[in-house]
C-alpha positions as CSV (number, residue, x, y, z in Angstrom):
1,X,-21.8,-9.7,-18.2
2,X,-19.3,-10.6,-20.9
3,X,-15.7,-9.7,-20.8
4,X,-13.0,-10.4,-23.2
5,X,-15.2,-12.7,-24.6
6,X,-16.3,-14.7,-21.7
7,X,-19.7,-14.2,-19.6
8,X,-18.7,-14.3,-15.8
9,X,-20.7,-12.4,-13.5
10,X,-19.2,-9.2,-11.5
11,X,-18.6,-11.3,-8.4
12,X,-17.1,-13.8,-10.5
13,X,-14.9,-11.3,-11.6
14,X,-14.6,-9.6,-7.8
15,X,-13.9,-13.3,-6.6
16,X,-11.1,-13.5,-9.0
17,X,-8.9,-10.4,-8.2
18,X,-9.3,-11.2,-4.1
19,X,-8.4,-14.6,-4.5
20,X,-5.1,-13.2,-6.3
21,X,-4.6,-11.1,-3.6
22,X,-5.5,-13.7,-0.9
23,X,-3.0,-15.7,-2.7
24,X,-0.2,-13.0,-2.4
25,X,-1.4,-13.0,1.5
26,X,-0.6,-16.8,1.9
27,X,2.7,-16.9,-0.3
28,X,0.4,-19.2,-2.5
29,X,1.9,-19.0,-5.8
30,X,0.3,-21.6,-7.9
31,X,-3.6,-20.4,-7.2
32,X,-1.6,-17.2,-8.4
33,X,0.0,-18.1,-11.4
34,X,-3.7,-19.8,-12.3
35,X,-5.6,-16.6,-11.3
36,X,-3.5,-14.8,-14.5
37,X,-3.4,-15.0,-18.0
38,X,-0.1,-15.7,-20.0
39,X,0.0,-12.9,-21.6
40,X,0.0,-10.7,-17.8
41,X,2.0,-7.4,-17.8
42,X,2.2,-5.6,-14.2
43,X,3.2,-1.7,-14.1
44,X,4.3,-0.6,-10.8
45,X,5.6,3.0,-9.9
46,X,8.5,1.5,-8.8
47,X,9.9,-0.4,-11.5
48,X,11.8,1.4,-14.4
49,X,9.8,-1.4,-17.1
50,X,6.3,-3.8,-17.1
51,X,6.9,-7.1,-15.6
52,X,5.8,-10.4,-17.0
53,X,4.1,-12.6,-14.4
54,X,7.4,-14.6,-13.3
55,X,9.3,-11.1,-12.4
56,X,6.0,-9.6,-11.1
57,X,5.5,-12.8,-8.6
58,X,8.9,-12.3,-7.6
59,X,8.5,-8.9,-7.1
60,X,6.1,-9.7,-4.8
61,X,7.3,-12.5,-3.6
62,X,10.5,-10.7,-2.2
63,X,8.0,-7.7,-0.9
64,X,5.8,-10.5,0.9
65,X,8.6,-12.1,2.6
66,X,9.4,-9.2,4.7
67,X,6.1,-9.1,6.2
68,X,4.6,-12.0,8.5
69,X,0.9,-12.2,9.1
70,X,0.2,-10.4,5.7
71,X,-3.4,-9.4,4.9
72,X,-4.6,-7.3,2.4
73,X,-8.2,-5.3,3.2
74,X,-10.2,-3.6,1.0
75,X,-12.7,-1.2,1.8
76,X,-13.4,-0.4,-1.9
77,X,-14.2,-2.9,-4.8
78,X,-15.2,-1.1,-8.0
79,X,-15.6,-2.5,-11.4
80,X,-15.5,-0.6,-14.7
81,X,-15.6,-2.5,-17.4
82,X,-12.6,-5.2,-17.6
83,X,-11.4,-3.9,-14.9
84,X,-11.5,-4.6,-10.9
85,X,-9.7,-1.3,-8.8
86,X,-9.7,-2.6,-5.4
87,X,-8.3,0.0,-2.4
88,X,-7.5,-0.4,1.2
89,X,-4.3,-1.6,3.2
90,X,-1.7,-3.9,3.5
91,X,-0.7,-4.9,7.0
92,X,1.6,-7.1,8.1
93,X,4.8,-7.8,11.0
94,X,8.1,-6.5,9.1
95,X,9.8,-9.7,10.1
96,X,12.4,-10.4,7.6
97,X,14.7,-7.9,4.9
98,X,13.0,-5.7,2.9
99,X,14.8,-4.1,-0.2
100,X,18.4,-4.3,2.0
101,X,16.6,-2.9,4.9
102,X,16.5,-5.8,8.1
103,X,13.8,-6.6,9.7
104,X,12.0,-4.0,13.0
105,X,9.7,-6.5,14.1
106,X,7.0,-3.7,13.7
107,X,3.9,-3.9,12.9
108,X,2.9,-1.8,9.7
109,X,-0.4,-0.9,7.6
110,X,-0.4,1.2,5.0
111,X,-2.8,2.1,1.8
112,X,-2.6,0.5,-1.4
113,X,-5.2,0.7,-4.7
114,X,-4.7,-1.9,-7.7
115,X,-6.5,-1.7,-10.8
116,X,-6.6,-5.5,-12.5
117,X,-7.5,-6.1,-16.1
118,X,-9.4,-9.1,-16.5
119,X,-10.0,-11.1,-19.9
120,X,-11.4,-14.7,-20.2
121,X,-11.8,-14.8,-16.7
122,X,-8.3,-14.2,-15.6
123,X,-6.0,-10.9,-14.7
124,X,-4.0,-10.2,-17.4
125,X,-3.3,-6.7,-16.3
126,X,-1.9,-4.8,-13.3
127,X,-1.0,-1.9,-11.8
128,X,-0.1,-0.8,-7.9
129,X,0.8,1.3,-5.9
130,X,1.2,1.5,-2.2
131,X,2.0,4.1,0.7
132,X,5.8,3.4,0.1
133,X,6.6,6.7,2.4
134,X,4.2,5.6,5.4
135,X,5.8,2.0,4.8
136,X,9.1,3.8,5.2
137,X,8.1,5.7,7.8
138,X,6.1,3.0,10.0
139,X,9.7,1.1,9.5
140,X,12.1,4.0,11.4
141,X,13.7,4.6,8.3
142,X,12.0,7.9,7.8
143,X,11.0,10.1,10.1
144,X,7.7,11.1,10.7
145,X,7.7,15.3,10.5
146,X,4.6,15.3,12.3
147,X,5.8,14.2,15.3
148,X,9.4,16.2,14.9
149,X,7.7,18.8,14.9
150,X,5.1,18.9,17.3
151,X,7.7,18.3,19.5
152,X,9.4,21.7,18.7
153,X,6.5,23.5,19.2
154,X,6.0,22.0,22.8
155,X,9.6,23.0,23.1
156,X,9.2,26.3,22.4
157,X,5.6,27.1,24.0
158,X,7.1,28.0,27.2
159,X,9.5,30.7,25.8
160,X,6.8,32.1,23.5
161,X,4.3,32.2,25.8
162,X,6.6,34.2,28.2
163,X,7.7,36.6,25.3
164,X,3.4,37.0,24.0
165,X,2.7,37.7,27.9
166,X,6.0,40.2,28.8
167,X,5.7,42.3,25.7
168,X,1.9,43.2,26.4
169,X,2.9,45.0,29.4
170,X,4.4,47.8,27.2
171,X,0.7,48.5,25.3
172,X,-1.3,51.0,27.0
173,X,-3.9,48.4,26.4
174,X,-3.0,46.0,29.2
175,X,-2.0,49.0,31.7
């Protein structure tokens, strides 16, 4: 199969985008920067403007760092065309600062899906997003309103299963 004017083979293609990301994993940033074209552009939810590949590695870089046994794993590889979408999670021990935030020591995992653009054999496009509020909320820094309120409801079972059983006794049905 021929992209962008080179003929690699879908698992060359596959090999490419996870040996970026196994790259990313290992704070590896020269098999990165030789996994990408010069011309890469990244587009991430969270940034106001693309990034070329020096502010996108240290994006990443600074996301990476937080995180200590970092492993991304996919459960789905697709590939459409030029391009390689690749979803599953990001785990890792949040051992140093992330974004001002110090480190918990926890461990986290949390989805992500990419979708990488690949001419001439390397990625010259990106985008990515990831499970920023289960991130958050893995962290402590939000909480989870699952648990908050479950917890309310076992809090009040007691009192509303006293007021469901004491108010049948005033319906003839129950008498």
């Amino acid at each position: 199969m021929g992209w962008g004017g080179n003929v690699m083979s879908v698992e060359e293609y596959k090999d490419t985008v996870l040996k970026f990301y196994e790259s990313f994993d290992h704070a590896n940033l020269e098999l990165a920067r030789e996994l990408v074209g010069a011309n890469f552009i990244a587009h991430l939810p969270q940034t106001p403007q693309s990034l070329n590949l020096d502010a996108f590695l240290e994006y990443g870089l600074a996301f990476r760092s937080a995180f200590d046994n970092a492993q991304h794993k996919f459960d789905n590889i697709i590939v459409a065309e030029d391009k390689i979408i690749t979803s599953g999670t990001f785990s890792g021990i949040h051992t140093g600062e992330l974004q001002g935030l110090p480190p918990t020591g926890k461990q986290v995992k949390f989805s992500v899906m990419h979708i990488d653009r690949l001419e001439n054999g390397k990625i010259v496009e990106h985008w990515g997003i990831g499970d920023a509020l289960g991130l958050m909320q893995q962290i402590g820094v939000i909480p989870i309103p699952g648990l908050m309120l479950f917890s309310q409801m076992i809090k009040s079972l007691p009192a509303r299963l006293f007021q469901k059983l004491t108010s049948g006794f005033g319906n003839p049905k129950y008498r």
